[in-house]
TORKOL-4160 file (C-alpha; in steps of 0.2 Angstrom, whole numbers, padded with zeros to 4 digits, m for minus):
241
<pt num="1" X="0397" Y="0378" Z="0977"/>
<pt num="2" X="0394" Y="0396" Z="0971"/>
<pt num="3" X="0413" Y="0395" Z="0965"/>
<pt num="4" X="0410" Y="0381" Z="0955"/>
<pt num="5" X="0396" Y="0388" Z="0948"/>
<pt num="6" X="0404" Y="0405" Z="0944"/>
<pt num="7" X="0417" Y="0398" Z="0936"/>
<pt num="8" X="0408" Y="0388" Z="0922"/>
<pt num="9" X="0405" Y="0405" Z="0913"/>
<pt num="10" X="0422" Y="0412" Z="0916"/>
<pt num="11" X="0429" Y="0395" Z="0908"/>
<pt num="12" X="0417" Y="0396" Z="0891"/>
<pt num="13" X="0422" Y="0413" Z="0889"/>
<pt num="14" X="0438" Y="0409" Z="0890"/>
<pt num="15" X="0435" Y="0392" Z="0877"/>
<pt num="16" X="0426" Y="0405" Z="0865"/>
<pt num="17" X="0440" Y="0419" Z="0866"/>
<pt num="18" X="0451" Y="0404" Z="0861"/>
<pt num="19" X="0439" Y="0397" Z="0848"/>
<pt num="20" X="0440" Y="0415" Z="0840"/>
<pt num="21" X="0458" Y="0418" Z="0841"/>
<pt num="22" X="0459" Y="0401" Z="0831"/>
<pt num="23" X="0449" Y="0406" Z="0818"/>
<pt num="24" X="0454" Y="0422" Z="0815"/>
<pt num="25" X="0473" Y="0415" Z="0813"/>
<pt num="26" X="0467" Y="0402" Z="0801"/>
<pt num="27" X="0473" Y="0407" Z="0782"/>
<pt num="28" X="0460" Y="0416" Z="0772"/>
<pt num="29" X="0460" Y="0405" Z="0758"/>
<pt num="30" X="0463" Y="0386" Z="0764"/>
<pt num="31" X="0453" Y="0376" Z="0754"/>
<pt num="32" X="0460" Y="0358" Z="0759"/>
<pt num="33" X="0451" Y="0357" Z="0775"/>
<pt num="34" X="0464" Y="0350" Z="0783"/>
<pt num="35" X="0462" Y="0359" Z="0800"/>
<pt num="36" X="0444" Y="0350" Z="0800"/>
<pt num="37" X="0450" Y="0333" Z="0814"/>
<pt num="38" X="0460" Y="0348" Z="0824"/>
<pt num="39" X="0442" Y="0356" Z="0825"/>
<pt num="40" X="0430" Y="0342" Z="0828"/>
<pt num="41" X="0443" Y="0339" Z="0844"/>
<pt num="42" X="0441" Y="0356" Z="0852"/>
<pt num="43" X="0422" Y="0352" Z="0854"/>
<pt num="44" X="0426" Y="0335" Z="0860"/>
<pt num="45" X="0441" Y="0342" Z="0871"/>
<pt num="46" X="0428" Y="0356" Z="0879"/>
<pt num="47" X="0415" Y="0340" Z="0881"/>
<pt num="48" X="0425" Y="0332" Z="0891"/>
<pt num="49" X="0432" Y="0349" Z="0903"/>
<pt num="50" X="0412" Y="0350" Z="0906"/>
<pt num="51" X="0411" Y="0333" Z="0909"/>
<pt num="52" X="0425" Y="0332" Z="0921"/>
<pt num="53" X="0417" Y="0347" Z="0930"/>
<pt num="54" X="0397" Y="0339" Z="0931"/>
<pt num="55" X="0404" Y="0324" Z="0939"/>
<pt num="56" X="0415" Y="0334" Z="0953"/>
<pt num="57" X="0395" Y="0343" Z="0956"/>
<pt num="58" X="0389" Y="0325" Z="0956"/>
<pt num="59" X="0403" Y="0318" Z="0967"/>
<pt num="60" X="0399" Y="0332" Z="0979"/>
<pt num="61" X="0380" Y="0329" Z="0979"/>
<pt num="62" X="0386" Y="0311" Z="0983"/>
<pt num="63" X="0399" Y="0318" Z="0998"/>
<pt num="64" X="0415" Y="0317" Z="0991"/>
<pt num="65" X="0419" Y="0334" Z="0989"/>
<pt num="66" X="0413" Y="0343" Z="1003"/>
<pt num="67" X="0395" Y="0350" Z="0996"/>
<pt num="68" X="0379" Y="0349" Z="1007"/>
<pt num="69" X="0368" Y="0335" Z="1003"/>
<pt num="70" X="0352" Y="0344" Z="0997"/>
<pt num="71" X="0359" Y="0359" Z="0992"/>
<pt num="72" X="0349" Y="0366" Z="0979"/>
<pt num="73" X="0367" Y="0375" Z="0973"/>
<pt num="74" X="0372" Y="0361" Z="0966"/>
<pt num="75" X="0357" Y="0357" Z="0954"/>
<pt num="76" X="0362" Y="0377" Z="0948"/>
<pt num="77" X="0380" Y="0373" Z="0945"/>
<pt num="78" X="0374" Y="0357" Z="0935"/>
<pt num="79" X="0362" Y="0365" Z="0924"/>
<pt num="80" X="0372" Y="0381" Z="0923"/>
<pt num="81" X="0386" Y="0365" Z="0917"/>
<pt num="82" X="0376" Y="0357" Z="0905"/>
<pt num="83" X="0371" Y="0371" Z="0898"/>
<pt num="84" X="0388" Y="0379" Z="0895"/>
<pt num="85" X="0392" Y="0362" Z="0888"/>
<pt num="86" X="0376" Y="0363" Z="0875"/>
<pt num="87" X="0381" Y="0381" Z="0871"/>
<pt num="88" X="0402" Y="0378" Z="0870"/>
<pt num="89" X="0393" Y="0363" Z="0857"/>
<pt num="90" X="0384" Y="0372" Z="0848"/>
<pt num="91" X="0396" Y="0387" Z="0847"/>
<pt num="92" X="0410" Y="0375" Z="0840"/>
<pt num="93" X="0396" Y="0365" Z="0828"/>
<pt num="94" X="0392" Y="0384" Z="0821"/>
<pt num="95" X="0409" Y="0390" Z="0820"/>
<pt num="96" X="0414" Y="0374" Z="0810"/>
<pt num="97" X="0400" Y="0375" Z="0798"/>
<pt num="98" X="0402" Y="0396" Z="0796"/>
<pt num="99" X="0422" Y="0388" Z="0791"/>
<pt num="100" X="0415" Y="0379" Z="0781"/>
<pt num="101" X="0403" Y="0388" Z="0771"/>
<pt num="102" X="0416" Y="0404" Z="0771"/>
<pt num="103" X="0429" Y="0393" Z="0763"/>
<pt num="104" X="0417" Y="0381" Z="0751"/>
<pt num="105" X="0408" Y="0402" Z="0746"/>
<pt num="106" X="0427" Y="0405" Z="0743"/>
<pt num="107" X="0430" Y="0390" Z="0733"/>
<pt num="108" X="0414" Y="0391" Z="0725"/>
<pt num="109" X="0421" Y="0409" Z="0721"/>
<pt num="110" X="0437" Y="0405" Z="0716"/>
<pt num="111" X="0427" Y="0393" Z="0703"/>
<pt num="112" X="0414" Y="0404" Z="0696"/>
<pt num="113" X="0430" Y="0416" Z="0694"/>
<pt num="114" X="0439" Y="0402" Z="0684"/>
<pt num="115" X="0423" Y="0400" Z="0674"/>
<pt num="116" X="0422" Y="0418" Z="0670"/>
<pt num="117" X="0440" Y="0419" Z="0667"/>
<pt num="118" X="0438" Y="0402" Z="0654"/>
<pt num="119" X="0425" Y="0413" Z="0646"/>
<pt num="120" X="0434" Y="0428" Z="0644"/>
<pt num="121" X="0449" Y="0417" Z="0636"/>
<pt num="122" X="0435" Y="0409" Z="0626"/>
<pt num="123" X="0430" Y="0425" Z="0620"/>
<pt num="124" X="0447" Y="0432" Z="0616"/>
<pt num="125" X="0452" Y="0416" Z="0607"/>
<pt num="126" X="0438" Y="0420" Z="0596"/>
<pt num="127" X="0441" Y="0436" Z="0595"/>
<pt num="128" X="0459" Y="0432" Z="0590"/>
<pt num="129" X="0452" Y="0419" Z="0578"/>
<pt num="130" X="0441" Y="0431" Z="0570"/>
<pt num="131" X="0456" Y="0445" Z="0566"/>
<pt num="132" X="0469" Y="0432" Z="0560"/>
<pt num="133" X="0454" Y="0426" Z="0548"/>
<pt num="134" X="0451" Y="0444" Z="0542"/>
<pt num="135" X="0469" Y="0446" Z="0540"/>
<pt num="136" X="0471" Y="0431" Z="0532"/>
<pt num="137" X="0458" Y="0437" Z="0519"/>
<pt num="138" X="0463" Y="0454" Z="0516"/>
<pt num="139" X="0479" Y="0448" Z="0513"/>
<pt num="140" X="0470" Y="0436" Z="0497"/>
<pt num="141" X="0461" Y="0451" Z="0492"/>
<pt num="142" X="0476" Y="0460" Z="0493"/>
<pt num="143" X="0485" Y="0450" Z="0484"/>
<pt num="144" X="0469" Y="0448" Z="0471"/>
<pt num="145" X="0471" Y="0467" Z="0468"/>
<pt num="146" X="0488" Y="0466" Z="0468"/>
<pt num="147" X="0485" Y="0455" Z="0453"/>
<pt num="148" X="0471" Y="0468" Z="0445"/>
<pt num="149" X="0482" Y="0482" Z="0446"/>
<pt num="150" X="0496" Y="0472" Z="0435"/>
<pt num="151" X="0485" Y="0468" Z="0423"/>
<pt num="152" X="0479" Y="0485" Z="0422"/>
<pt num="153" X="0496" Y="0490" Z="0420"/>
<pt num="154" X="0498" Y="0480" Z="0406"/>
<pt num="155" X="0480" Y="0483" Z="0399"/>
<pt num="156" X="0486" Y="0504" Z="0400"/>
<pt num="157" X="0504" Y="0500" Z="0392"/>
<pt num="158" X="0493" Y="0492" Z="0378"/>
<pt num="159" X="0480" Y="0505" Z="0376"/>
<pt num="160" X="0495" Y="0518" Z="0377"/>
<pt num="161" X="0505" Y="0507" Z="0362"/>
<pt num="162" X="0489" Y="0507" Z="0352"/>
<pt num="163" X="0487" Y="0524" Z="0353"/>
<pt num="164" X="0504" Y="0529" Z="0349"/>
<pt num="165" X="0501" Y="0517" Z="0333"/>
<pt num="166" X="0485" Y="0526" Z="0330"/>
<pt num="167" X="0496" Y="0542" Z="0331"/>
<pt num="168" X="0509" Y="0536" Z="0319"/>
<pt num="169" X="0495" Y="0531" Z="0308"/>
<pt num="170" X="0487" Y="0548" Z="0310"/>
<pt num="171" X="0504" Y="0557" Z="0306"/>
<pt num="172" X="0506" Y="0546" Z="0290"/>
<pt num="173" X="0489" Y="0549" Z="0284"/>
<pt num="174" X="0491" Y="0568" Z="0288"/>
<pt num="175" X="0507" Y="0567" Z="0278"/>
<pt num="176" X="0497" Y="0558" Z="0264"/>
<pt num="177" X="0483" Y="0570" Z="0265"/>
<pt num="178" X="0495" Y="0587" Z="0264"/>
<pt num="179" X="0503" Y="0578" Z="0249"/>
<pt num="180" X="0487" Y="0574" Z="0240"/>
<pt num="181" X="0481" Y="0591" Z="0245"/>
<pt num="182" X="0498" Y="0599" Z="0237"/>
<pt num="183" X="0496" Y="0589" Z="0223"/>
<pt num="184" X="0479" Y="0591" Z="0221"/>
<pt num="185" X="0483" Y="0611" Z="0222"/>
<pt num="186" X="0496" Y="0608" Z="0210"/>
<pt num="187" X="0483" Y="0598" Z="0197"/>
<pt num="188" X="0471" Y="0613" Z="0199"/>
<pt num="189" X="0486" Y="0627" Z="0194"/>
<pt num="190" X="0492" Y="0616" Z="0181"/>
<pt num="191" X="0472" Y="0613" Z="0175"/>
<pt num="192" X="0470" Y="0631" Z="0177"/>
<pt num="193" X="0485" Y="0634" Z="0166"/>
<pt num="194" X="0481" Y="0620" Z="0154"/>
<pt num="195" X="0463" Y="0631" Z="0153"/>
<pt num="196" X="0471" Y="0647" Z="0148"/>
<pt num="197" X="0481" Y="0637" Z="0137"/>
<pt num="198" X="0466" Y="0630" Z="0127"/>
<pt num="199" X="0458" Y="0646" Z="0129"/>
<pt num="200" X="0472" Y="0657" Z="0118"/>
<pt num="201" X="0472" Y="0639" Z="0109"/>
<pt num="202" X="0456" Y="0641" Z="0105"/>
<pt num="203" X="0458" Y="0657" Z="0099"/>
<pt num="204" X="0472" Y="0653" Z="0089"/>
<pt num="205" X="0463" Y="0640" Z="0080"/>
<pt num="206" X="0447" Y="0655" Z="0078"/>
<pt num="207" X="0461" Y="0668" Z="0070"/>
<pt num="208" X="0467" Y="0654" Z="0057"/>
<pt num="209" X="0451" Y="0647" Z="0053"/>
<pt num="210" X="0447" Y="0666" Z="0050"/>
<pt num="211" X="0464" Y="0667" Z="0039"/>
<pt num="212" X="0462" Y="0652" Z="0031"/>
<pt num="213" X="0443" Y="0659" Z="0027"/>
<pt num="214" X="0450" Y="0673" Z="0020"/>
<pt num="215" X="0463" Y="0667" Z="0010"/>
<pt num="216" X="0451" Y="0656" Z="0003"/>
<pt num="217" X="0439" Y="0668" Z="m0004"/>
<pt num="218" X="0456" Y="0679" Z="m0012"/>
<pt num="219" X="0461" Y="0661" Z="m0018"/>
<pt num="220" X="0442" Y="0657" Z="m0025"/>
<pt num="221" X="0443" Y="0677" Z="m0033"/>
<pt num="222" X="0462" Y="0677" Z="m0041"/>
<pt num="223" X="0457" Y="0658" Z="m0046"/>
<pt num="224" X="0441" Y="0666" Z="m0055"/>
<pt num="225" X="0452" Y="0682" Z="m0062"/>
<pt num="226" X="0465" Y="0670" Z="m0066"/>
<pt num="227" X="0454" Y="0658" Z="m0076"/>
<pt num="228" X="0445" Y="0673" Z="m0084"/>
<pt num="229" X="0461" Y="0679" Z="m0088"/>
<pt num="230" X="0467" Y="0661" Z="m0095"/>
<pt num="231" X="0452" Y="0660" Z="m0106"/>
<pt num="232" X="0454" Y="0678" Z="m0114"/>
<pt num="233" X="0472" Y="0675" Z="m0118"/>
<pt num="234" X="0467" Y="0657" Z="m0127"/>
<pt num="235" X="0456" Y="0666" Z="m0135"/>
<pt num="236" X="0469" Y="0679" Z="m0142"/>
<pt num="237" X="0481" Y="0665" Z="m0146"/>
<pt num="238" X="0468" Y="0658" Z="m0158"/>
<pt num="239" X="0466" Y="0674" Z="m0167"/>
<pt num="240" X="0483" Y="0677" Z="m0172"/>
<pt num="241" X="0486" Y="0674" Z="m0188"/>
């Protein structure tokens, strides 16, 4: 009897060093479950080893296998069985539920992981989109200044042909103005010229007004003496006999 009762303990440790080992060589991340039916039959498969063992107690308390009718041994090896059994139960139950909350905590994991990872994509896709967009529109507004800067090209290329024509017009006018000036000098030397001309003119005209004066008053005295002198010589024409 204590041999049978010792040896429930020794044989759920033994079950639970097992249990363990077969855990700890399950993969890490299984997410299938498909090792579930190979674990609800280790409880079932410990069940029955208990029960096996509670009805050998109970054929011996019936005489069958040599224990004392009585004995209160045999009410310690069925509780100490029973209890084993409950705890081996229990064990398995928790270890199959701590399975699988690790591996749903994983997948939930490996989901919220996705879920980031999506958002981060989401994120750079925008991202992406935003730069293509900006370099899409630098390039318009390249090409619009592009387009400024040709026109202000040709805008300069004018302005510079205008002045250049302004210049020549300029020069042309300067050319007229230094000819005009020239002749203008020259119509003030020949003006100054034509005044000292009119000036000795002038006095030319002065000094034969002033001879003509003069000859006319010898021309009025010799025309006096010569009348006088006409008149006396009629007279001595009459007075010859």
């Amino acid at each position: 009897t204590l041999t049978l009762a010792a040896s429930a303990p020794a044989a759920r440790h033994h079950q639970q060093q097992q249990h363990q080992q077969q855990i700890q060589q399950q993969p890490e991340y299984e997410y299938d479950y498909d090792n579930s039916q190979q674990q609800a039959a280790e409880p079932q498969e410990s069940a029955s080893h208990y029960d096996a063992y509670i009805a050998e107690v109970q054929a011996a308390n019936e005489g069958k296998k040599g224990f004392s009718r009585g004995s209160g041994l045999r009410t310690i090896a069925v509780g100490s069985a029973n209890q084993a059994k409950t705890a081996l139960g229990n064990q398995n139950a928790a270890a199959y539920q701590a399975a699988y909350v690790a591996k749903n905590t994983l997948a939930q994991s490996a989901a919220q992981a996705s879920a980031t990872a999506q958002a981060a994509l989401a994120g750079k896709q925008v991202i992406l989109s935003g730069l293509e967009q900006q370099v899409r529109d630098a390039k318009v507004g390249l090409q619009g200044e592009e387009m400024q800067l040709q026109q202000a090209k040709r805008s300069a290329q004018a302005a510079a042909q205008a002045a250049q024509q302004a210049m020549h017009q300029v020069n042309v006018i300067q050319a007229a103005l230094n000819a005009a000036q020239a002749t203008s000098e020259n119509s003030n030397e020949a003006a100054s010229q034509a005044a000292g001309e009119l000036g000795a003119q002038t006095a030319m005209v002065g000094a034969a007004r002033q001879r003509l004066a003069t000859l006319q008053d010898q021309l009025h005295g010799v025309r006096i003496d010569f009348e006088a002198t006409q008149s006396a010589a009629r007279k001595a024409q009459v007075s010859r006999p």
